[in-house]
C-alpha positions as CSV (number, residue, x, y, z in Angstrom):
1,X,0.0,0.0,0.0
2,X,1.2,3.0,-1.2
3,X,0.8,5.5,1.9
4,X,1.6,8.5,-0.2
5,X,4.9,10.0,2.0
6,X,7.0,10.2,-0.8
7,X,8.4,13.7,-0.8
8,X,6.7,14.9,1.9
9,X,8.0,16.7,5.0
10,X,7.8,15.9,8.5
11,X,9.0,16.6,12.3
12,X,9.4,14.6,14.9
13,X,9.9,15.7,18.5
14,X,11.5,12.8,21.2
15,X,12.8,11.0,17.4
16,X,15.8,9.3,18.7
17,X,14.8,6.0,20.5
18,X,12.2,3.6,21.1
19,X,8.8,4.6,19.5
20,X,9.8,8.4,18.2
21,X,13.1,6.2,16.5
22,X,10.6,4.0,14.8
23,X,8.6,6.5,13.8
24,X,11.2,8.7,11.8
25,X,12.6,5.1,10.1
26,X,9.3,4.5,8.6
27,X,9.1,8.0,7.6
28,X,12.1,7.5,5.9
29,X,11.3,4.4,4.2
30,X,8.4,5.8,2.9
31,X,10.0,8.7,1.1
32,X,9.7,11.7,3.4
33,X,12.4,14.0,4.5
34,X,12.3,14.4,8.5
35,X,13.7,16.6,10.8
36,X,14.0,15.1,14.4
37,X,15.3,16.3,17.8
38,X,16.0,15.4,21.3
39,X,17.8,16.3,24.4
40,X,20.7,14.0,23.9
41,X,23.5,15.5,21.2
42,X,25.6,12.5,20.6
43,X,22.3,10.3,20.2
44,X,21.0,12.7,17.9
45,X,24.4,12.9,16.0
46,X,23.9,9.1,16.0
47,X,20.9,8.8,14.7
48,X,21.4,11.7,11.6
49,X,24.5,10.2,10.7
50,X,23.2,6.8,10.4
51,X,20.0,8.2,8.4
52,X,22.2,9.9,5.7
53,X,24.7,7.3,5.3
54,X,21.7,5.4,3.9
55,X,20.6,8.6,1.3
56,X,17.8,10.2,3.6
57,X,17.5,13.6,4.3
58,X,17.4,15.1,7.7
59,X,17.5,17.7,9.7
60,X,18.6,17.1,13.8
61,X,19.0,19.2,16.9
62,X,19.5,18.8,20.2
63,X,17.2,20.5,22.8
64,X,14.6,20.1,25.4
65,X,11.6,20.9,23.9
66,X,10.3,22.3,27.6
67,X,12.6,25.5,26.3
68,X,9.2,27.2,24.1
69,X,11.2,29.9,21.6
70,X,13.8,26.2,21.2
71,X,10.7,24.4,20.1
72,X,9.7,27.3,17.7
73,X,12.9,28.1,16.8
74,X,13.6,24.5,15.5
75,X,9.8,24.1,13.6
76,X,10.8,27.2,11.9
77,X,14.0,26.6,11.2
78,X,13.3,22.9,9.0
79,X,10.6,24.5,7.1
80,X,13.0,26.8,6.0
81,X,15.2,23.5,5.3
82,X,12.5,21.7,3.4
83,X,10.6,24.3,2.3
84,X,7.7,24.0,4.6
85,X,6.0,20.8,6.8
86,X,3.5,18.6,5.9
87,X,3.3,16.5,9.2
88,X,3.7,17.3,13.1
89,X,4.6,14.1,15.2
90,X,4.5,15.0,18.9
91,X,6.2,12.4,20.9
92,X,7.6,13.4,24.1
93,X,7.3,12.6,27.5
94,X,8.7,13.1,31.2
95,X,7.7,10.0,32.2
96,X,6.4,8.2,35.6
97,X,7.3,10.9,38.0
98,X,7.1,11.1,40.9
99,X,7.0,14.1,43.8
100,X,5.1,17.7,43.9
101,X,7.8,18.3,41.0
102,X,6.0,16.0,38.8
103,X,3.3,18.1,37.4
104,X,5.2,20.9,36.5
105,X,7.6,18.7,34.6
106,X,4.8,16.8,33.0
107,X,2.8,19.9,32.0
108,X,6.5,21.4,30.6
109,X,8.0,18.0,28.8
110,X,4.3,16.1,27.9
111,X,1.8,19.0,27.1
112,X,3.1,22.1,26.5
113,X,5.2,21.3,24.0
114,X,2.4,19.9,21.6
115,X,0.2,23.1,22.3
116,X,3.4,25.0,21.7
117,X,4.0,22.5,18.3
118,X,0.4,23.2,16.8
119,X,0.7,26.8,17.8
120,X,3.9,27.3,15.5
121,X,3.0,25.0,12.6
122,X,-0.4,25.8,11.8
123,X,0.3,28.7,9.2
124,X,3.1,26.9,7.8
125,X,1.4,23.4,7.0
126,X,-2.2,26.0,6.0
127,X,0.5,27.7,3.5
128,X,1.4,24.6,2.3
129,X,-2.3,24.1,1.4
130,X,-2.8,21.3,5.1
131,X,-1.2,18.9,6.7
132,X,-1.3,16.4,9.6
133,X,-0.2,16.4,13.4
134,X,0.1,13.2,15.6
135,X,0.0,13.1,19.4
136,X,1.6,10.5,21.3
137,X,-0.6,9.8,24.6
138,X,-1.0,6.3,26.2
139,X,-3.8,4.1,27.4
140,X,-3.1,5.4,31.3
141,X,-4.3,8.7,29.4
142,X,-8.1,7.0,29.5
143,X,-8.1,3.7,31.5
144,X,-6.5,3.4,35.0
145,X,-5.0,0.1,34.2
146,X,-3.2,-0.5,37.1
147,X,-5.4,1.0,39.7
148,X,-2.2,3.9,41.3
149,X,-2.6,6.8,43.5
150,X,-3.1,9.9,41.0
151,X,-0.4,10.8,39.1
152,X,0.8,13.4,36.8
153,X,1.3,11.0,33.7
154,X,-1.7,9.6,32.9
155,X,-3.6,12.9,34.0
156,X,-1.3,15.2,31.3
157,X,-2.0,12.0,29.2
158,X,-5.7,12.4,29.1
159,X,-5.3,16.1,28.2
160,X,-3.2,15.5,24.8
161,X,-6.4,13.1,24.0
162,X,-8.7,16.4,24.6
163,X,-6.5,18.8,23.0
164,X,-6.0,17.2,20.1
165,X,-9.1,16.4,19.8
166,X,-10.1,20.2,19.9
167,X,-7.5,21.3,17.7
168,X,-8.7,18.7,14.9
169,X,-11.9,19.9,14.6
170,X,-10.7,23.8,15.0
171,X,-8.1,23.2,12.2
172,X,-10.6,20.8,10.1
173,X,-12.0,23.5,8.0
174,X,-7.7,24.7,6.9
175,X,-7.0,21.3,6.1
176,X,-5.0,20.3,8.7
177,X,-5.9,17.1,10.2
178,X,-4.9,16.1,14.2
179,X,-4.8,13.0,15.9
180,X,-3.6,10.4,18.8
181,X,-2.3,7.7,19.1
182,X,-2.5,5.9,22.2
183,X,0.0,3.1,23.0
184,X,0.1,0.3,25.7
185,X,3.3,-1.2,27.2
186,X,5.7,-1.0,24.4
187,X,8.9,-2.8,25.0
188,X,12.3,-1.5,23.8
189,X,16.0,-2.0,25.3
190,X,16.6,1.3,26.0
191,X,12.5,2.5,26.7
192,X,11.2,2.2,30.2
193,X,10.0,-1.3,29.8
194,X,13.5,-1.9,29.2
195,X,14.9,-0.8,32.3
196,X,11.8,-2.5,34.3
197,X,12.7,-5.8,32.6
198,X,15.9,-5.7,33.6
199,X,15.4,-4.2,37.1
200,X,12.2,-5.5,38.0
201,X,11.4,-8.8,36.3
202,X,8.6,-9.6,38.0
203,X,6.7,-6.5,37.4
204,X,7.9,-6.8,33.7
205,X,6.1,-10.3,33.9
206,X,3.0,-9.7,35.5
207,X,2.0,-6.9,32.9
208,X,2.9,-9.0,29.9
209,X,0.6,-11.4,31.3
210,X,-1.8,-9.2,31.2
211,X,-2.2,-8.6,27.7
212,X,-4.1,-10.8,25.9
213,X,-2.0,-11.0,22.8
214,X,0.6,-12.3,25.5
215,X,3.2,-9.6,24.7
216,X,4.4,-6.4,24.5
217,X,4.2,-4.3,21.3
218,X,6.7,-3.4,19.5
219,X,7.9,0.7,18.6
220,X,7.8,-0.4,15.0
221,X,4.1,-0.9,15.4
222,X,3.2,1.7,17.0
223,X,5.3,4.0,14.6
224,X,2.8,2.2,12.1
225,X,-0.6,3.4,13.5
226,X,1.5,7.0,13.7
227,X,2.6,7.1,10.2
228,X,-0.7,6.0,9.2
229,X,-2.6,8.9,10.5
230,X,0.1,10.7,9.1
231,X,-0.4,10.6,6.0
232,X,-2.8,11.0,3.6
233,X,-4.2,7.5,3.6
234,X,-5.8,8.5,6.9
235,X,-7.6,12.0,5.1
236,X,-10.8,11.4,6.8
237,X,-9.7,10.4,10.2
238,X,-9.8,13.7,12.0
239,X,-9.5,14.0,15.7
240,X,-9.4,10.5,16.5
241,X,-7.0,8.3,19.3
242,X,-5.9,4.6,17.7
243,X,-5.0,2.8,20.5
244,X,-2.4,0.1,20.4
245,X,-2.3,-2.5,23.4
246,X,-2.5,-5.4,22.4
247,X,-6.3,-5.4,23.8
248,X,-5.3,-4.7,27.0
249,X,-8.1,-2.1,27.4
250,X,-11.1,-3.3,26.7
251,X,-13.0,-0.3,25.1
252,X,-14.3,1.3,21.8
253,X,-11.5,3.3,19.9
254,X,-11.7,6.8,20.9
């Protein structure tokens, strides 16, 4: 299936590792040019040096994309590399925090930084004649699937659902398409799940039990759903949240 990527331009926040790294291969493979960042230098010197080795065209930095006139700065700066932007993939995170200190650094590293995102790339992609924008939430953003004491994740997860949400239907009408993707325990070496397999086997066990396709997903197949809804295969999905658990929710897509 031809998903129609070929020469088209994209950015990905949070693009070196686990499901963000995923996300910008498949891009690639399909025939876009991405631009990527993330807070680690040599990783993202890594990463754009192993991309254009095999003939794709990028464009990396690395920055916290907490720091608002960075994350515009950057968004500005590769449409001015490529030309413009045809797709927005919002994929960071602070993680399972845990403190006072938490929601201030979940509001600064999970949602801020895709209100900030849309903000900026709105008149570029309606110049460009539309476009698409992908937020990365999770299924603790809608299902308390291991009951936990409240938490700053999953509540700054719910709000990325909402927002985009909103901002699809608001930015409908200029041809600019958003939507979520929602993803369930997603294992990679160097992802959390990683760490918690090594560290905590059990725990690592008990949730994979849980899932009824008996494992966890993979970033590649996440980074599928993403790059679906991406492009323009997905034209008439607007506002929508794929989730990707392996049924582990047990729910309607929404």
């Amino acid at each position: 299936m031809d998903l129609g990527l070929s020469g088209k331009r994209a950015l990905v926040t949070g693009g070196t590792r686990g499901i963000g790294r995923a996300t910008v291969e498949l891009l690639v493979a399909e025939g876009a040019s991405v631009a990527f960042c993330a807070r680690n230098a040599e990783s993202v010197d890594e990463v754009a040096a192993d991309l254009r080795s095999r003939g794709a065209t990028v464009f990396a930095r690395a920055f916290d994309v907490s720091d608002e006139a960075a994350l515009k700065g950057f968004i500005q700066d590769a449409a001015k590399e490529f030309g413009g932007l045809d797709i927005l993939v919002s994929n960071v995170t602070a993680g399972s925090l845990k403190g006072p200190e938490q929601w201030a650094n979940s509001l600064s590293m999970d949602l801020m930084p895709l209100v900030h995102a849309i903000d900026e790339v709105t008149p570029i992609m309606e110049a460009a004649g539309g476009g698409s924008i992908v937020a990365l939430s999770s299924t603790f953003g809608f299902d308390n699937v291991w009951p936990s004491s409240p938490n700053s994740y999953g509540a700054f997860k719910a709000a990325i659902i909402r927002h985009a949400s909103a901002a699809g239907h608001a930015l409908a009408p200029k041809g600019i398409r958003v939507n979520t993707v929602s993803p369930g325990p997603t294992y990679s070496e160097d992802g959390d799940w990683g760490k918690i397999k090594a560290g905590r086997p059990e725990v690592y066990e008990k949730v994979k039990a849980s899932i009824p396709i008996g494992r966890m997903g993979d970033p590649a197949e996440v980074a599928s759903a993403i790059v679906y809804l991406a492009s323009p295969a997905s034209g008439f999905c607007v506002g929508t949240n794929i989730v990707c658990d392996g049924g582990m929710t047990v729910r309607t897509q929404y």
